[in-house]
C-alpha positions in Angstrom: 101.4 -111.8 136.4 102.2 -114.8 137.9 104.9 -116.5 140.5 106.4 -119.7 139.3 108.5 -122.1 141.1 111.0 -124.0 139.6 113.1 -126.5 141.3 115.6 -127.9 137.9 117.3 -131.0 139.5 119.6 -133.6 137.7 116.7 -136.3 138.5 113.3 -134.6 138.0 112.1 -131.1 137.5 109.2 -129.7 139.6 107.5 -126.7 138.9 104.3 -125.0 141.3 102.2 -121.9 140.3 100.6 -122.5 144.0 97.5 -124.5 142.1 99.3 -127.4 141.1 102.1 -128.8 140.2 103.9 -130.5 137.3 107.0 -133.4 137.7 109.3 -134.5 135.3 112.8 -136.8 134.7 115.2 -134.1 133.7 116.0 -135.2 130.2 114.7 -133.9 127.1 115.6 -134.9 123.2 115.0 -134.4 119.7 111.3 -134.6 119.0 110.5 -136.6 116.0 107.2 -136.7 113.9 105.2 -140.0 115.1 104.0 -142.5 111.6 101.3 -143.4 114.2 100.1 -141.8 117.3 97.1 -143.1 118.2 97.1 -145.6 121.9 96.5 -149.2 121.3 94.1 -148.7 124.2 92.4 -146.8 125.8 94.5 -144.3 128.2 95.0 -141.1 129.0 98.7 -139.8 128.4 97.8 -135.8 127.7 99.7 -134.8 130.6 102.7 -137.0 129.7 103.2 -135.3 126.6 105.6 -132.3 126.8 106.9 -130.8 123.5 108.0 -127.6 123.0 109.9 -125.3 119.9 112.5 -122.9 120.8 114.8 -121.1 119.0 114.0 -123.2 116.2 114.9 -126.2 117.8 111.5 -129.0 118.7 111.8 -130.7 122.1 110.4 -133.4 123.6 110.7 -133.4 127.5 110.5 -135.8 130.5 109.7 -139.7 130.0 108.2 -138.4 126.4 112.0 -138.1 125.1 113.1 -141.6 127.1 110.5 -142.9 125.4 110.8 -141.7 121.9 113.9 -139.5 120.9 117.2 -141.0 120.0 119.7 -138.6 121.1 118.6 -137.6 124.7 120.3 -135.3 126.9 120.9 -136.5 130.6 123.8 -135.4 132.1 125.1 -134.9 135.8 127.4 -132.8 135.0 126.6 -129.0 136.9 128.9 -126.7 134.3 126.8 -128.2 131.3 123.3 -128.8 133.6 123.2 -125.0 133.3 124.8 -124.1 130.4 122.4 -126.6 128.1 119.8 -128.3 130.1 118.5 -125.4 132.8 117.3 -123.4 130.1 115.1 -125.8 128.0 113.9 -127.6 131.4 112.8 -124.7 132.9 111.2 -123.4 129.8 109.2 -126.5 129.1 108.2 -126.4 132.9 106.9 -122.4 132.5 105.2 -123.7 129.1 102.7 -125.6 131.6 101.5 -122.7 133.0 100.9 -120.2 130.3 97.6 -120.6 129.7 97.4 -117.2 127.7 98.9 -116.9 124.5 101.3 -113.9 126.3 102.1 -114.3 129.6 103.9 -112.6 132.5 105.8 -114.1 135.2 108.1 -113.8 137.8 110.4 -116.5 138.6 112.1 -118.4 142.0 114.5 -121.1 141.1 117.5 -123.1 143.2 120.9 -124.0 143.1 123.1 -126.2 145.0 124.9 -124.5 147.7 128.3 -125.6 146.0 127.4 -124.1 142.6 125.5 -120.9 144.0 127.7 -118.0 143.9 129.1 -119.7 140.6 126.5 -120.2 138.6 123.9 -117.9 140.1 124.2 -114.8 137.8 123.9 -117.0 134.5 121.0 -119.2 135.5 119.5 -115.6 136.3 120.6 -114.3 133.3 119.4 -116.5 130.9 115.8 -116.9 132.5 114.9 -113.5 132.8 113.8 -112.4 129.3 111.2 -113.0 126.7 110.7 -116.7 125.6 108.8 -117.7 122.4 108.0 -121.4 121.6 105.7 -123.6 120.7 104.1 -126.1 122.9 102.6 -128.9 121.2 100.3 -131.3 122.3 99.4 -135.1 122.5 96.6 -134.5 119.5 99.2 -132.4 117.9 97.6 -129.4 118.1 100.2 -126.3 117.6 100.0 -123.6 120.2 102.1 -120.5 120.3 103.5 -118.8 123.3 105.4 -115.8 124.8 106.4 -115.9 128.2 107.7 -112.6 129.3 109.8 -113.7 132.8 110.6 -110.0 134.2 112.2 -111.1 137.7 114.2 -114.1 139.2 114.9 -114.9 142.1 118.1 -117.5 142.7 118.3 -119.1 146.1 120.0 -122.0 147.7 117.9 -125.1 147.4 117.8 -126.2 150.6 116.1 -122.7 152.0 113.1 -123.7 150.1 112.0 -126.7 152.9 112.4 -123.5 155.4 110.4 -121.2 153.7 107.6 -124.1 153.1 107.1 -124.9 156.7 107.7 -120.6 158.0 105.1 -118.9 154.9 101.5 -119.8 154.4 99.9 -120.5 151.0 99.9 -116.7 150.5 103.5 -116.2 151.7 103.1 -114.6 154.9 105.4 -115.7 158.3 103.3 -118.6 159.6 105.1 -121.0 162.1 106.9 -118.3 164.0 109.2 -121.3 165.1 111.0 -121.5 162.0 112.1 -117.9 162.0 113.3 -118.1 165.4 115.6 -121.3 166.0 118.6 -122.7 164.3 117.1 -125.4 161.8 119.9 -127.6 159.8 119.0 -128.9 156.7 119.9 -132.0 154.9 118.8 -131.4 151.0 119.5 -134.9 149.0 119.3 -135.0 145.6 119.7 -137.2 142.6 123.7 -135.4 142.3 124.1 -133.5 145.2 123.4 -133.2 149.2 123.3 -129.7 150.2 124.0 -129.0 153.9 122.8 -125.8 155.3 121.8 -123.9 158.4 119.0 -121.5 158.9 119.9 -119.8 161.7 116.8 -117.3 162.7 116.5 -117.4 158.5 119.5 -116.3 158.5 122.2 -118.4 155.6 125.1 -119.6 157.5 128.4 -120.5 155.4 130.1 -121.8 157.8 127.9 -124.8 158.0 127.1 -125.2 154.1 128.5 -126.9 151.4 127.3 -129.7 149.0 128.8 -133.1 148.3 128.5 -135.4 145.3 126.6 -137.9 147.6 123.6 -137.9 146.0 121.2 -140.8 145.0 122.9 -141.0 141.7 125.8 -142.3 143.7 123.8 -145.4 145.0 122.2 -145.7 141.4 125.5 -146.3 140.1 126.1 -148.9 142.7 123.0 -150.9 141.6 123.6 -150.3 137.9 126.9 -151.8 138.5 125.4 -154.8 140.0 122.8 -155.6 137.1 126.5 -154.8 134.6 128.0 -158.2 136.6 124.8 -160.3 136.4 123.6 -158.9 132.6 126.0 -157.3 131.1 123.9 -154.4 130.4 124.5 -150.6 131.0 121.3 -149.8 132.3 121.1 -145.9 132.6 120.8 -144.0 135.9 117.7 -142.3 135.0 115.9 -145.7 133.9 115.9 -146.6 137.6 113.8 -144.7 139.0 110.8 -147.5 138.9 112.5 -150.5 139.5 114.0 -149.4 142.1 110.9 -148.0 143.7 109.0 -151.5 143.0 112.4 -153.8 143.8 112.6 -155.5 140.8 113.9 -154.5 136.7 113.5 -157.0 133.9 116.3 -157.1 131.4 115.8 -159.2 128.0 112.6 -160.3 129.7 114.7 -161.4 132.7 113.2 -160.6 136.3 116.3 -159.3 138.5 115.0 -158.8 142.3 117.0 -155.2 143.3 115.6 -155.5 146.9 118.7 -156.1 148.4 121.6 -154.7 146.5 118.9 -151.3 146.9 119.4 -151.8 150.7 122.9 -152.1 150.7 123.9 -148.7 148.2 121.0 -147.3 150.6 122.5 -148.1 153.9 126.0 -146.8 152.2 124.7 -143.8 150.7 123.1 -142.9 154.3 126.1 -143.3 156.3 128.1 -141.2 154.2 126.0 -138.7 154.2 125.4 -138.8 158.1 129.2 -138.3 158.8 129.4 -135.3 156.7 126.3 -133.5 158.2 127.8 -134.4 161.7 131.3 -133.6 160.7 130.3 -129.8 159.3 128.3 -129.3 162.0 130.7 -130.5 164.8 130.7 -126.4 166.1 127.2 -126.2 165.4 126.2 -128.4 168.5 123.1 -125.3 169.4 121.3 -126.7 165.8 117.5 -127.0 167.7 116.3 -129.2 164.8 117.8 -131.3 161.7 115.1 -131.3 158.7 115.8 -134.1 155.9 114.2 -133.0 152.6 114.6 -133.6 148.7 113.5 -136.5 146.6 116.8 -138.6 148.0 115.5 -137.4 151.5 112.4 -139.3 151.1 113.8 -142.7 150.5 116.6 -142.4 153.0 115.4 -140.9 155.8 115.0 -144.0 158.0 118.2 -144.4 157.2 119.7 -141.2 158.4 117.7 -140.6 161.1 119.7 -143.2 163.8 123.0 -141.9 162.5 122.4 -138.3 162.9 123.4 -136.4 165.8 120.6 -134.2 166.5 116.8 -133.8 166.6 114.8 -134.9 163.7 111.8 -132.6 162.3 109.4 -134.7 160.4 108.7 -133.1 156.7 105.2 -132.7 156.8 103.5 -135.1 155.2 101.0 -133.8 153.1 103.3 -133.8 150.0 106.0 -135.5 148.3 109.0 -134.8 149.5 110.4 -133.7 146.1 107.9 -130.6 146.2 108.6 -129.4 149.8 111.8 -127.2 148.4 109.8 -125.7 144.8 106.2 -125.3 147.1 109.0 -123.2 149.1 110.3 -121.0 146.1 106.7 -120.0 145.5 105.6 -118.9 148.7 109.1 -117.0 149.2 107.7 -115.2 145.6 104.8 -114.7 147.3 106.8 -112.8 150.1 108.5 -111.0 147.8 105.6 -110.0 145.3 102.9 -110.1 147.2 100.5 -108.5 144.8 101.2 -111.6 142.7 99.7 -113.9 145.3 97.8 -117.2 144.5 95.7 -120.1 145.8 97.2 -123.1 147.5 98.5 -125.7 145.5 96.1 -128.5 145.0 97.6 -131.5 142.3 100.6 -132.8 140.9 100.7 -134.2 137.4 103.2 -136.7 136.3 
């Protein structure tokens, strides 16, 4: 039996069985039979291929479907994120880990804070059962597999950052300073910020709640920007890279996104800050503010002079998108211990 963690966002999914870990865009489309599969050169994609078959229905998953399915599926949308995307993202994320042909697991996943009590019950629901498919891979080789998942676990995403910095590897209490002061949390995601405080571990609603500021909302900004100098509609999940590197090419035009990224950036963070210093206006004993999330990472220096408060640094031996799922598995951990694992070790992209 093993302990997954599965962190399902708009932007990527991550997914940790405390060896390593696997990343993906959060989009996934029809998969089509290739007329020619083999590289032009010589380069290893095995672990960009993700196809999987469930309930009769093929798959491909991640940058696989950008790259080759017609009709993908992206949406930032929460009522239809869980109602049609959760359940094939998080199934082609488990499919990574079964390495048996019938395999037993126990599950954490996360929710935004808005859209916990909500949707928590059906994301539960529809996980915890016995999933069939078929995983396919680059060769096309056809493997079969049954995934029995016989516990879940739903928690607010934000308490995974906590539970990675107070559990060790094996989930047991760690850094005793984490389960003793009032920590606020600033979770940003691709959709969503999710604003919480662990108080000695303990949830506070007063001072959560998510907003729709998430990176998404300074993608649209950008993608706005290239609309009045090309005309084109670039999708939000295309700009991921050229945002990273500073620069897309449209119709083998080079369009520098240095600054217009600084700008929605600079926005983006002081919107944020206002909220997290308007919730927690009562809250003025916080000991510690933690930014986290895969939004967290690139706006940090932002936020950090705008926040009222004492910054934590995330530790920096990860990527900041796998603090809150490294989280969810050590918290499984805690809670089935006799299911414990070995540290994580790699990510593949």
């Amino acid at each position: 039996m093993q302990v997954i963690g599965v962190d399902i966002g708009f932007g990527f999914t991550k997914a940790t069985d405390g060896k390593q870990f696997r990343v993906f865009k959060s989009i996934y489309g029809e998969a089509v039979d290739f007329q020619y599969q083999e590289s032009l050169l010589d380069h290893d994609e095995q672990h960009e291929h993700l196809q999987i078959d469930i309930d009769g229905n093929a798959y491909f998953i991640g940058e696989l479907a950008e790259r080759q399915s017609t009709n993908r599926q992206f949406t930032l949308e929460q009522n239809q994120f869980v109602a049609s995307a959760s359940r094939v993202l998080a199934l082609a994320a488990l499919s990574c880990f079964a390495r048996e042909r019938q395999q037993t697991m126990h599950l954490v996943v996360g929710l935004p804070i808005g859209h916990y009590r909500q949707y928590k019950a059906e994301l539960a629901g529809m996980l915890r059962d016995t999933h069939d498919m078929v995983v396919t891979n680059a060769a096309g080789e056809r493997r079969e597999v049954r995934i029995a998942v016989t516990d879940v676990r739903v928690i607010p995403q934000p308490i995974g950052s906590v539970m990675d910095r107070l559990l060790d590897a094996q989930g047991r209490p760690a850094e005793r300073r984490f389960a003793t002061e009032k920590i606020g949390i600033i979770d940003v995601g691709f959709k969503t910020t999710d604003y919480t405080i662990s108080d000695k571990t303990r949830y506070s609603e007063r001072g959560s709640m998510t907003t729709e500021n998430g990176i998404s909302k300074a993608f649209s900004a950008i993608a706005s920007k290239l609309k009045e100098n090309c005309g084109i509609n670039v999708e939000l999940y295309r700009l991921f890279e050229p945002v990273e590197t500073g620069s897309i090419k449209i119709r083998g035009r080079g369009y520098d996104l240095k600054k217009i990224t600084q700008h929605a950036f600079q926005q983006l963070a002081q919107n944020i800050a206002a909220d997290a210093n308007r919730i927690w206006a009562d809250d003025w004993d916080i000991d510690m503010i933690m930014i986290t999330g895969g939004g967290g990472a690139v706006l940090a220096a932002y936020l950090q002079p705008l926040l009222e408060g004492v910054i934590v640094p995330m530790e920096q031996d990860l990527d900041y998108r796998l603090h809150n799922v490294r989280g969810y598995y050590k918290y499984g951990c805690y809670v089935w211990p006799s299911a414990r694992s070995l540290p994580a070790a790699s990510v593949e992209e």
